[in-house]
Every structure is written in C-alpha cells, then in structure tokens.
PDB file of N, CA, C and O in Angstrom:
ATOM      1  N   UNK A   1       9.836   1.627 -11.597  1.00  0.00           N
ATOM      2  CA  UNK A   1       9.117   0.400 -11.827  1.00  0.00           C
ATOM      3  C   UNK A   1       8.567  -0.116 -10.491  1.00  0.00           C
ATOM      4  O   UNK A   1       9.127  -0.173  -9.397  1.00  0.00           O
ATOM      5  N   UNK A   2       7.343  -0.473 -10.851  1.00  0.00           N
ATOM      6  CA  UNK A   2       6.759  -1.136  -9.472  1.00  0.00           C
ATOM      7  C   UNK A   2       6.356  -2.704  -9.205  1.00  0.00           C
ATOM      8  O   UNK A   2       5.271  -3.222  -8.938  1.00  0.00           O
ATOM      9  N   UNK A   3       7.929  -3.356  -9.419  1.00  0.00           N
ATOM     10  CA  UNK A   3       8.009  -4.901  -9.523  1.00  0.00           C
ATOM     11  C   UNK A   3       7.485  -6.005  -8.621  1.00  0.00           C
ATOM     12  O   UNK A   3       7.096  -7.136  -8.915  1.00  0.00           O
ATOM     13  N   UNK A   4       7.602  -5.179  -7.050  1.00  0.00           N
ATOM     14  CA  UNK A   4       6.671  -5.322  -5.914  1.00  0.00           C
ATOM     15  C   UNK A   4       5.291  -5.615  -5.552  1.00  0.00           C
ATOM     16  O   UNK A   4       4.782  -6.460  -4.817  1.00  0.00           O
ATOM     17  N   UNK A   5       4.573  -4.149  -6.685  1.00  0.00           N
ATOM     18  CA  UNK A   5       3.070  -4.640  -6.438  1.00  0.00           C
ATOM     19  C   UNK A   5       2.604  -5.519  -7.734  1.00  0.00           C
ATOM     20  O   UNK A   5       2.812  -5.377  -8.939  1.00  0.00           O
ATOM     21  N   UNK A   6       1.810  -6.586  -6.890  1.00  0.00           N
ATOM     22  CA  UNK A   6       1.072  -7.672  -7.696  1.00  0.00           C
ATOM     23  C   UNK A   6      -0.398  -7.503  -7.491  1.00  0.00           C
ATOM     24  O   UNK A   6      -0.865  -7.013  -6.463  1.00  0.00           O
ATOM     25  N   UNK A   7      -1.128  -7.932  -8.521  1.00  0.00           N
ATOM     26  CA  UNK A   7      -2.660  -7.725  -8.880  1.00  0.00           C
ATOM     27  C   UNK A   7      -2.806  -9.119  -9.194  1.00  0.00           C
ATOM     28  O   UNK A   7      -2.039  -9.528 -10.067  1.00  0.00           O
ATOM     29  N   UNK A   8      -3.721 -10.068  -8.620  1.00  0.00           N
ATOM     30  CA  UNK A   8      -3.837 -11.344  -9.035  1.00  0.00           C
ATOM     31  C   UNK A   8      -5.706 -11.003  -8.599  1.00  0.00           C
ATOM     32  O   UNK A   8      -6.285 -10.458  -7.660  1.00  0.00           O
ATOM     33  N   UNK A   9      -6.282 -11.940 -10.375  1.00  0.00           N
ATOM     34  CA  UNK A   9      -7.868 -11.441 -10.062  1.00  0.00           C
ATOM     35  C   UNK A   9      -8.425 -12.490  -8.545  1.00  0.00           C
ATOM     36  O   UNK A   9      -9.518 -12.195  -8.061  1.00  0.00           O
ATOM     37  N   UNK A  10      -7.569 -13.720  -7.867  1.00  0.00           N
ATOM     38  CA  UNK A  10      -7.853 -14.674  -7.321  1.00  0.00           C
ATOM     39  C   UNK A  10      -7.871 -14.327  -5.615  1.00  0.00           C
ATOM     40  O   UNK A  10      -8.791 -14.605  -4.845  1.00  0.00           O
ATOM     41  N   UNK A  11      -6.633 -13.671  -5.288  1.00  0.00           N
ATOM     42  CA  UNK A  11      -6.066 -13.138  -4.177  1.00  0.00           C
ATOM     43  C   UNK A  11      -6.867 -11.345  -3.487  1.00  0.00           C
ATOM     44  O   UNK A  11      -6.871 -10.363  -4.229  1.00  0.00           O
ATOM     45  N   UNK A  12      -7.289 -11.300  -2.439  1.00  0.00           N
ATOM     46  CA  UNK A  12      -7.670 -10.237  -1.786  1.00  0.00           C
ATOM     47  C   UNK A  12      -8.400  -9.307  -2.929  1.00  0.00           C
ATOM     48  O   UNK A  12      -8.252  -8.113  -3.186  1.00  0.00           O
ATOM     49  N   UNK A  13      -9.125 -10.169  -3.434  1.00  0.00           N
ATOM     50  CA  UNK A  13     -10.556  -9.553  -4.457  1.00  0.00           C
ATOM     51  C   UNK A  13      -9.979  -8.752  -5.274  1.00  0.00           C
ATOM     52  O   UNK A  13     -10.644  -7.858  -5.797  1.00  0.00           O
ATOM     53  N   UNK A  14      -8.375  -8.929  -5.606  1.00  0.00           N
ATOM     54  CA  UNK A  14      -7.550  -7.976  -6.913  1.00  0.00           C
ATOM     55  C   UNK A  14      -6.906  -7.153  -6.354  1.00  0.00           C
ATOM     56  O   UNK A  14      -5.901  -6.639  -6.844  1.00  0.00           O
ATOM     57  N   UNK A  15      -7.449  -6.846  -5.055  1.00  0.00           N
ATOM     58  CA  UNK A  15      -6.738  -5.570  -4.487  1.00  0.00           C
ATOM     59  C   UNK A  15      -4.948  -5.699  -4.734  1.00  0.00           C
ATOM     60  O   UNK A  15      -4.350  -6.774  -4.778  1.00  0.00           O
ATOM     61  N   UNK A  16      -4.362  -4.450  -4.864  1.00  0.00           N
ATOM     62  CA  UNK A  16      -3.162  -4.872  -4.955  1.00  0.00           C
ATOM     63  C   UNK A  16      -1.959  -4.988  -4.208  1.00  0.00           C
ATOM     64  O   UNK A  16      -1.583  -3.947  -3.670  1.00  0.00           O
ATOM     65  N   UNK A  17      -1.213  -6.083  -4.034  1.00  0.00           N
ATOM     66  CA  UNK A  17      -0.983  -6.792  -2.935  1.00  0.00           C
ATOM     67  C   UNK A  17       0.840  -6.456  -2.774  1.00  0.00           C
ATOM     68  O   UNK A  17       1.476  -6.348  -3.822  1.00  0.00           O
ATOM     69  N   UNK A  18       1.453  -6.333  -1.644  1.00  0.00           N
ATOM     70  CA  UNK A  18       3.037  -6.600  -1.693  1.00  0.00           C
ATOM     71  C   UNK A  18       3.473  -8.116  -1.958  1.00  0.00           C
ATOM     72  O   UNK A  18       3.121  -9.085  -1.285  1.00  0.00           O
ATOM     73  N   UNK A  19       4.583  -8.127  -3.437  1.00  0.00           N
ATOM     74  CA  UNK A  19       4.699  -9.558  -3.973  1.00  0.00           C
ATOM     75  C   UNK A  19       4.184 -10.833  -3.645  1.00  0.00           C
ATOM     76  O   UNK A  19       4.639 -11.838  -3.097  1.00  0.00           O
ATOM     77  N   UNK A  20       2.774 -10.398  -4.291  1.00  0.00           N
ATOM     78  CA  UNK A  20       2.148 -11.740  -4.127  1.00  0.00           C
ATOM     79  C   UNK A  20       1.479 -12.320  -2.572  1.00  0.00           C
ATOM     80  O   UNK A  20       0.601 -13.181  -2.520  1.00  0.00           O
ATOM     81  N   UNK A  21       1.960 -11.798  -1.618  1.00  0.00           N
ATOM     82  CA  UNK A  21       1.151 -11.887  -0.299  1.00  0.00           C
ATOM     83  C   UNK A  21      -0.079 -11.660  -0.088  1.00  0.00           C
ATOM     84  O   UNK A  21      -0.862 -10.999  -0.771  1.00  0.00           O
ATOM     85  N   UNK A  22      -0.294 -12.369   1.135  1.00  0.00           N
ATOM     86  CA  UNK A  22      -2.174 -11.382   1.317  1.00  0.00           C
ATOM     87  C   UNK A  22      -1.920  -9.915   2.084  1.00  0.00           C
ATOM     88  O   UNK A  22      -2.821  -9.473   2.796  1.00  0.00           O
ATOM     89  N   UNK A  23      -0.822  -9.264   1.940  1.00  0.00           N
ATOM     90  CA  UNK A  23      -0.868  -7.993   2.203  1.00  0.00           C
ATOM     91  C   UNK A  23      -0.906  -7.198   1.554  1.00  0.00           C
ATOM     92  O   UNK A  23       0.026  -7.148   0.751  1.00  0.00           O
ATOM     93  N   UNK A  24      -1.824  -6.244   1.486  1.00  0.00           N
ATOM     94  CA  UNK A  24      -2.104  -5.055   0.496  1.00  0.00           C
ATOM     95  C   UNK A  24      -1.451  -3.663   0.866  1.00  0.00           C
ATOM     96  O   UNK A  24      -1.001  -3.282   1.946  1.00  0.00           O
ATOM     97  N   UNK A  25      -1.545  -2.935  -0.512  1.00  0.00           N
ATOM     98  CA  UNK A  25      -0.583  -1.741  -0.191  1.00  0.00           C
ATOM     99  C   UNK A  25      -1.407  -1.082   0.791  1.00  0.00           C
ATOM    100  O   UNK A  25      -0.874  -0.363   1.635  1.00  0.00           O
ATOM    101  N   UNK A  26      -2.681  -1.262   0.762  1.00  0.00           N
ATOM    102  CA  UNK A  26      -3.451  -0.183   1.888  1.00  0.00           C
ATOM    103  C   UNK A  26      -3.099  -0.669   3.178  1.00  0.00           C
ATOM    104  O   UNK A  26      -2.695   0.094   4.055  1.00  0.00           O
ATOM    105  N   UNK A  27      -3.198  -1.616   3.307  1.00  0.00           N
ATOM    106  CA  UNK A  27      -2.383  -1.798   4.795  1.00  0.00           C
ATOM    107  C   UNK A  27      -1.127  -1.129   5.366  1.00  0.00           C
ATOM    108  O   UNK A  27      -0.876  -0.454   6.364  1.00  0.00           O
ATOM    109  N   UNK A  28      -0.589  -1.501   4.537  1.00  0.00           N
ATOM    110  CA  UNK A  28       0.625  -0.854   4.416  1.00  0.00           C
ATOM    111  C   UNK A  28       0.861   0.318   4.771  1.00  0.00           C
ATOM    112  O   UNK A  28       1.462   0.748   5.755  1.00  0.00           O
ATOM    113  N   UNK A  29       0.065   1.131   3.426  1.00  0.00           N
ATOM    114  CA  UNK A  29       0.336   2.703   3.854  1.00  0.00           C
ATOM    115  C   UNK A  29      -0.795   3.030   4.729  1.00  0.00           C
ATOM    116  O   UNK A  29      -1.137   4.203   4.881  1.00  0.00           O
ATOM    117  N   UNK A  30      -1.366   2.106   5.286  1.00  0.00           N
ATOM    118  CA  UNK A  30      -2.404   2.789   6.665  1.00  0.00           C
ATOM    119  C   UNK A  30      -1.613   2.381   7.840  1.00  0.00           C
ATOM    120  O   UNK A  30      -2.049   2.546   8.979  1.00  0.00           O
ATOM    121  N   UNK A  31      -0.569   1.900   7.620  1.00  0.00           N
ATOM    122  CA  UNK A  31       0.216   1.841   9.057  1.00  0.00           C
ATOM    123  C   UNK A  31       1.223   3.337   8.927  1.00  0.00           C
ATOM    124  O   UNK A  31       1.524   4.027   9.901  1.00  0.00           O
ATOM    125  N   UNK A  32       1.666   3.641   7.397  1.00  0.00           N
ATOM    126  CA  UNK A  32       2.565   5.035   7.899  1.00  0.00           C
ATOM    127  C   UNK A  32       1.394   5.467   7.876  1.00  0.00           C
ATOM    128  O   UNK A  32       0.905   4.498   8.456  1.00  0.00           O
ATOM    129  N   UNK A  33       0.417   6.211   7.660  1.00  0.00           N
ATOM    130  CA  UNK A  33      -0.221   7.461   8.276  1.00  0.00           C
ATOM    131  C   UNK A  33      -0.903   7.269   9.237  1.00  0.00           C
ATOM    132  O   UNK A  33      -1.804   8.071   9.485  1.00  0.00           O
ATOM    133  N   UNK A  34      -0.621   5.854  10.287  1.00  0.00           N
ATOM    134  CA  UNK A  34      -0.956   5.898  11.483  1.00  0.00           C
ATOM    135  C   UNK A  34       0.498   6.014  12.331  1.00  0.00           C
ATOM    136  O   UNK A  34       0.636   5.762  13.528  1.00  0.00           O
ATOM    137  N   UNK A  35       1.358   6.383  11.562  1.00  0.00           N
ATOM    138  CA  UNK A  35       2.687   7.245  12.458  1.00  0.00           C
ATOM    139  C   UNK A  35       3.610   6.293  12.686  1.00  0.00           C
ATOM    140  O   UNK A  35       4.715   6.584  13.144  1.00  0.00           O
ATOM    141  N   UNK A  36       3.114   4.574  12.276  1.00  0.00           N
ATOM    142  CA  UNK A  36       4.032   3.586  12.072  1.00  0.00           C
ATOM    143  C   UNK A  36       5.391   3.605  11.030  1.00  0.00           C
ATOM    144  O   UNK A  36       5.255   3.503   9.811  1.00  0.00           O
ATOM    145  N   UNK A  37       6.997   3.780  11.836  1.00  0.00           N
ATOM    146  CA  UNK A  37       7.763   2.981  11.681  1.00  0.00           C
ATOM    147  C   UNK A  37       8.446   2.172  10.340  1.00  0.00           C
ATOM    148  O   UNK A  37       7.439   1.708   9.805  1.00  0.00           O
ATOM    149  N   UNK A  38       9.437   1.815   9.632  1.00  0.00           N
ATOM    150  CA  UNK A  38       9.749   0.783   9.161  1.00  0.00           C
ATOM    151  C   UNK A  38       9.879  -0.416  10.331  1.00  0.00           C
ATOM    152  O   UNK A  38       9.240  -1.464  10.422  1.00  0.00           O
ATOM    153  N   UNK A  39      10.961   0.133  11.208  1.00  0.00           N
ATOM    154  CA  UNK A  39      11.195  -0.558  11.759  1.00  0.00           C
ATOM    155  C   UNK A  39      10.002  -1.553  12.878  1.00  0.00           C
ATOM    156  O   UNK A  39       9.927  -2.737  13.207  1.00  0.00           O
ATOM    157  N   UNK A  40       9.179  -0.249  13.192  1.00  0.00           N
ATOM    158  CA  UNK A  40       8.236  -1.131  13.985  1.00  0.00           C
ATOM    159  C   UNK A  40       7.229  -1.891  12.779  1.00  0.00           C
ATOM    160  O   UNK A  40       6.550  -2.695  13.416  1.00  0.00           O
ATOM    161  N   UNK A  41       6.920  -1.960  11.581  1.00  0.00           N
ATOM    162  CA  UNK A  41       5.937  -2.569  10.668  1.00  0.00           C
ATOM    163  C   UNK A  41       6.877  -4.075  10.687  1.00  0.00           C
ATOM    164  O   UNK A  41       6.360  -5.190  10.611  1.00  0.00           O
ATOM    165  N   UNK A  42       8.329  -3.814  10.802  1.00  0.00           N
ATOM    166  CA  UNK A  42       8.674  -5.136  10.475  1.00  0.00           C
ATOM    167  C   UNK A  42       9.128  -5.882  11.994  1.00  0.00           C
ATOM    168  O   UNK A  42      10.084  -6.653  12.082  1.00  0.00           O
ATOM    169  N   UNK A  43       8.344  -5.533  13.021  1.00  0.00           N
ATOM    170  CA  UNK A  43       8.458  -6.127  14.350  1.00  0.00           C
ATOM    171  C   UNK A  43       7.001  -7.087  14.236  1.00  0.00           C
ATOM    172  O   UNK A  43       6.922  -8.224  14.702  1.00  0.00           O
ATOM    173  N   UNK A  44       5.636  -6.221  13.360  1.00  0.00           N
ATOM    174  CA  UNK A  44       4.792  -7.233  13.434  1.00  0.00           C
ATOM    175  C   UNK A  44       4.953  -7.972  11.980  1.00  0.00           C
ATOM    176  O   UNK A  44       4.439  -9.084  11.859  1.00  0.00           O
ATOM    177  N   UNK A  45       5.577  -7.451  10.993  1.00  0.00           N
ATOM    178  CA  UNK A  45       5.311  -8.028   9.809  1.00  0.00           C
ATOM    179  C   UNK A  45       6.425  -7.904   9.038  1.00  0.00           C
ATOM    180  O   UNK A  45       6.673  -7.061   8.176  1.00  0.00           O
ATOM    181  N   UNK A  46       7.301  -9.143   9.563  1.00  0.00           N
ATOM    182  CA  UNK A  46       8.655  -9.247   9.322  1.00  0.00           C
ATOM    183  C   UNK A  46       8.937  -9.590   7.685  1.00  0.00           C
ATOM    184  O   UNK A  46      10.126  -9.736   7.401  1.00  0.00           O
ATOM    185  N   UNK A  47       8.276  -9.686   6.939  1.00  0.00           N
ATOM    186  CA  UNK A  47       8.297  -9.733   6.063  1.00  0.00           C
ATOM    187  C   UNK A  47       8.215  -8.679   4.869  1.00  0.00           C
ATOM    188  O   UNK A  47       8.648  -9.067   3.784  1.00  0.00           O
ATOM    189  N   UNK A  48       7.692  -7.363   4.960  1.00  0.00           N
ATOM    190  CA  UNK A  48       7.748  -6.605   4.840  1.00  0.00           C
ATOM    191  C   UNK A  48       9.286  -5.360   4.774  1.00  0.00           C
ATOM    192  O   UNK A  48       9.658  -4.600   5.668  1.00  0.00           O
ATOM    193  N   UNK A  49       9.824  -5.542   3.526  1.00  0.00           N
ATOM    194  CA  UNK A  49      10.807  -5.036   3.100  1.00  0.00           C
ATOM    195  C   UNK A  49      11.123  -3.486   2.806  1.00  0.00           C
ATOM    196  O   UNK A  49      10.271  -3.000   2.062  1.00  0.00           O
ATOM    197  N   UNK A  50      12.009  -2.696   3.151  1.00  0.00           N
ATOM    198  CA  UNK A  50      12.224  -1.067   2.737  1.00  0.00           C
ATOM    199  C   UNK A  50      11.402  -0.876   1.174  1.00  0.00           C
ATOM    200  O   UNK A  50      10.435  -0.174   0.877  1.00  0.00           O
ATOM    201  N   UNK A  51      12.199  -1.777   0.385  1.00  0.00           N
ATOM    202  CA  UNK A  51      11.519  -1.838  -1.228  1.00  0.00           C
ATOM    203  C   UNK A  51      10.016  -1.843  -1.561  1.00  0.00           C
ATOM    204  O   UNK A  51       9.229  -1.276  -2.319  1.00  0.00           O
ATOM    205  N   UNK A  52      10.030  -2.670  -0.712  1.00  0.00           N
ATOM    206  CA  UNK A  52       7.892  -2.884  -0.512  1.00  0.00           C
ATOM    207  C   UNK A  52       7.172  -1.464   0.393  1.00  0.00           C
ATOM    208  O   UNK A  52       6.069  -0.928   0.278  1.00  0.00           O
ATOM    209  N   UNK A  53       8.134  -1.224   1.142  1.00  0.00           N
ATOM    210  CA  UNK A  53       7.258   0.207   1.266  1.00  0.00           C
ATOM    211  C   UNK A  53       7.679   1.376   0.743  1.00  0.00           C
ATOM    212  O   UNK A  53       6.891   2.308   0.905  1.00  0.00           O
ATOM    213  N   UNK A  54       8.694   1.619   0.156  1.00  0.00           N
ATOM    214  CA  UNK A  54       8.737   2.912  -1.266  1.00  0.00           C
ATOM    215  C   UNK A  54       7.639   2.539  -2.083  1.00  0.00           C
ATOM    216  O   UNK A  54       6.710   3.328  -2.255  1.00  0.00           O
ATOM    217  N   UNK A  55       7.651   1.666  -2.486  1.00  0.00           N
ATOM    218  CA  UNK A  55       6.817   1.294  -3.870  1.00  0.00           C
ATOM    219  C   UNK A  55       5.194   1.200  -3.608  1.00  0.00           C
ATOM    220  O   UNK A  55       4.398   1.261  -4.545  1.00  0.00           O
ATOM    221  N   UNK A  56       4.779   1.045  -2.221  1.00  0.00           N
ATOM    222  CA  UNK A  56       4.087   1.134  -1.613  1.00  0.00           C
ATOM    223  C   UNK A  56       3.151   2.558  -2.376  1.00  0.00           C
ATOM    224  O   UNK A  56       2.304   2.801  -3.236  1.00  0.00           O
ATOM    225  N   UNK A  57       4.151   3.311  -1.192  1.00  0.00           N
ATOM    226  CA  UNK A  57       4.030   4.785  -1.656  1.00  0.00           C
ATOM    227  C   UNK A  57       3.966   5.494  -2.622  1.00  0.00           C
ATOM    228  O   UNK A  57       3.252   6.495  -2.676  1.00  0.00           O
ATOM    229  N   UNK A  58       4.812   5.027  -3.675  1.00  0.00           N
ATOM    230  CA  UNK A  58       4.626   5.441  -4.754  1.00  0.00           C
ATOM    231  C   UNK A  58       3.623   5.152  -5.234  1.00  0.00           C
ATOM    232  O   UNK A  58       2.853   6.031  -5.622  1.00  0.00           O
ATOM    233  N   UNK A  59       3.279   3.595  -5.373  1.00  0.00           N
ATOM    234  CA  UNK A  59       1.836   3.496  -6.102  1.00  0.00           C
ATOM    235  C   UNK A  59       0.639   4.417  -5.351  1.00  0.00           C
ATOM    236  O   UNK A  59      -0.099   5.217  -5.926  1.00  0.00           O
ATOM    237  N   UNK A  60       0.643   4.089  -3.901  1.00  0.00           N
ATOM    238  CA  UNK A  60      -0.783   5.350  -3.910  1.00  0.00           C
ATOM    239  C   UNK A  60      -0.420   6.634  -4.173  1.00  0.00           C
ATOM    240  O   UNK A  60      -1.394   7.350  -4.407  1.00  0.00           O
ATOM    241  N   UNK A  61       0.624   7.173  -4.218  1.00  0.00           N
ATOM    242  CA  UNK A  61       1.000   8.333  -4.795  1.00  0.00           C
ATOM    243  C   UNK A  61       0.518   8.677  -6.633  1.00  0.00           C
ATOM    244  O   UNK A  61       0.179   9.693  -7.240  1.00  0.00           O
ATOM    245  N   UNK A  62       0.639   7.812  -6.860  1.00  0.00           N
ATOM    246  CA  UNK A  62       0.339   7.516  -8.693  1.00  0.00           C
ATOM    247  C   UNK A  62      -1.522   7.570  -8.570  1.00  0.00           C
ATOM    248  O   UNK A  62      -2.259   8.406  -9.093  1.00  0.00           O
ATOM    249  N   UNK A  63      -1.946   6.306  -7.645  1.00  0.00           N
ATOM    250  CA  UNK A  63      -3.473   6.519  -8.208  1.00  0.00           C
ATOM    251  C   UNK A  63      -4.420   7.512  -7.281  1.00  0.00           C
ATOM    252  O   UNK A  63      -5.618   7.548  -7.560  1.00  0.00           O
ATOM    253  N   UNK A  64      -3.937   8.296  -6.221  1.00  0.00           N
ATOM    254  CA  UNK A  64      -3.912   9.501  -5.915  1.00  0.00           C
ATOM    255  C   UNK A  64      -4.658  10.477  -6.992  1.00  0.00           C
ATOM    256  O   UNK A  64      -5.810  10.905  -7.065  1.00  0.00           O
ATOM    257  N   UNK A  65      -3.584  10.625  -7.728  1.00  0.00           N
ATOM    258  CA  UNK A  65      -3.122  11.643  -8.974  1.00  0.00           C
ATOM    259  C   UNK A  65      -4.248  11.336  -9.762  1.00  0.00           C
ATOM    260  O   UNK A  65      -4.928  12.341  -9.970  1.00  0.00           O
ATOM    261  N   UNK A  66      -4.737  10.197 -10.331  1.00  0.00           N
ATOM    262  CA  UNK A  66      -5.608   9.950 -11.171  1.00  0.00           C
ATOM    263  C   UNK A  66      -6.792   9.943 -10.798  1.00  0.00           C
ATOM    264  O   UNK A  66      -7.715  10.057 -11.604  1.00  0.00           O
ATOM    265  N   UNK A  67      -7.005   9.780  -9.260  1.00  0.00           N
ATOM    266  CA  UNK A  67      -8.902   9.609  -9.070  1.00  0.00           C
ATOM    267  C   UNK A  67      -9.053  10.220  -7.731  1.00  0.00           C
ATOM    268  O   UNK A  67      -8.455   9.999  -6.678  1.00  0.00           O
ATOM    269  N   UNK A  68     -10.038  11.078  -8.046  1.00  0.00           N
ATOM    270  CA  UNK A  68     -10.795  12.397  -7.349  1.00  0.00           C
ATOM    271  C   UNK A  68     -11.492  11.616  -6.131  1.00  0.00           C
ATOM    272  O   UNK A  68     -12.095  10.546  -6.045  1.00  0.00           O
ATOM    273  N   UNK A  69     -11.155  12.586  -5.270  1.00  0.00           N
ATOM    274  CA  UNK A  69     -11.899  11.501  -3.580  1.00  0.00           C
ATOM    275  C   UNK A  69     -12.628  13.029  -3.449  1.00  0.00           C
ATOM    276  O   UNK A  69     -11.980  14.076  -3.429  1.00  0.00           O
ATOM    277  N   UNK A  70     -13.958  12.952  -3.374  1.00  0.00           N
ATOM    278  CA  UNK A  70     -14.534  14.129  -2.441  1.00  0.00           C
ATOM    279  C   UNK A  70     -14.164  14.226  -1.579  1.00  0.00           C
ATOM    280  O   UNK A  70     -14.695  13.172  -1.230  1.00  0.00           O
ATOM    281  N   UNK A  71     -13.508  14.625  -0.446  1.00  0.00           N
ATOM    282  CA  UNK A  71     -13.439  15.041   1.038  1.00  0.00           C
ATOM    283  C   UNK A  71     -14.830  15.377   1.481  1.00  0.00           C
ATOM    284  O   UNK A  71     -15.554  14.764   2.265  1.00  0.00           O
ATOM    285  N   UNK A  72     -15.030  16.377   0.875  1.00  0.00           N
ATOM    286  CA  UNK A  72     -16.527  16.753   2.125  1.00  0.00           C
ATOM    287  C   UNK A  72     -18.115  17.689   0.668  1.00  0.00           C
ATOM    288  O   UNK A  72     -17.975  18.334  -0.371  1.00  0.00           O
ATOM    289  N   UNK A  73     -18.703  17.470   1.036  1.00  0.00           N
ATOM    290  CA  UNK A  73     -19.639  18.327   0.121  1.00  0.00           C
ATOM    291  C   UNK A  73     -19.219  19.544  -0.210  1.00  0.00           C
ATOM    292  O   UNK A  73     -18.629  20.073   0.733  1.00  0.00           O
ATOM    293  N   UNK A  74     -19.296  20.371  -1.405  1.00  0.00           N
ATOM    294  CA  UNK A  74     -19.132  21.727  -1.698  1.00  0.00           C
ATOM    295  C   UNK A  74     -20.272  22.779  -0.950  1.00  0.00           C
ATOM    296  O   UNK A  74     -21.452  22.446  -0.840  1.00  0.00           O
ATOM    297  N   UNK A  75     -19.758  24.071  -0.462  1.00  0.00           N
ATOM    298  CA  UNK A  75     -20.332  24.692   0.156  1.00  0.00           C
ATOM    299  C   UNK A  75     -21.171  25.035  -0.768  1.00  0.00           C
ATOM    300  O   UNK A  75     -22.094  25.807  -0.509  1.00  0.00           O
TER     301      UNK A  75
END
C-alpha cells in the first residue's frame, strides 16, 4: 500500500506528493539517482522519512512498468 503518496488536484499541479507536502516523489527519487543518501536527504530535508522513500520507489517503480519513455530514436 502506498499510504504516503498523496495526489491533491490543488497542490504541485497534482503531481504526486510525500504526505501531503510540497515535496514530490520526483524529487525524491532524483536525489537517489543522484547517489544521495537517506541519511544525507534528511540533513537537508528533515522531514523526509525511511517509509516515504520505499514508497517513493515503489511508486516510480509501478508507473515505470506502465508507460513507455523513448530513450533515443530507433535506428
């Protein structure tokens, strides 16, 4: 269950957010694949919980799965 992420149509244009904050999961997971830390994410953004970043992950892991990103043109 992903009790964590919230979708409000009012807040960060829907994007979907860690409980209700103006922080979005893309933030989030653009700090781990910039090689960031738990520990250092919660030196700038102490608010930011272990729970909030599994679930994080999981959700882009889920809509991943469902929608096709071109990488680069077909040869």
């Amino acid at each position: 269950m992903l009790d964590r992420i919230t979708v409000e149509p009012g807040k960060m244009d829907g994007r979907p957010c860690i409980r209700g904050l103006r922080f979005t999961v893309a933030q989030l997971v653009r700090l781990v694949a910039a090689g960031w830390r738990l520990e250092q994410i919660q030196v700038e953004f102490p608010f930011v919980e272990a729970e909030d970043l599994r679930q994080a992950l999981l959700y882009a892991a889920s809509a991943a799965e469902v929608t096709m990103v071109p990488l680069r043109e077909p040869a």
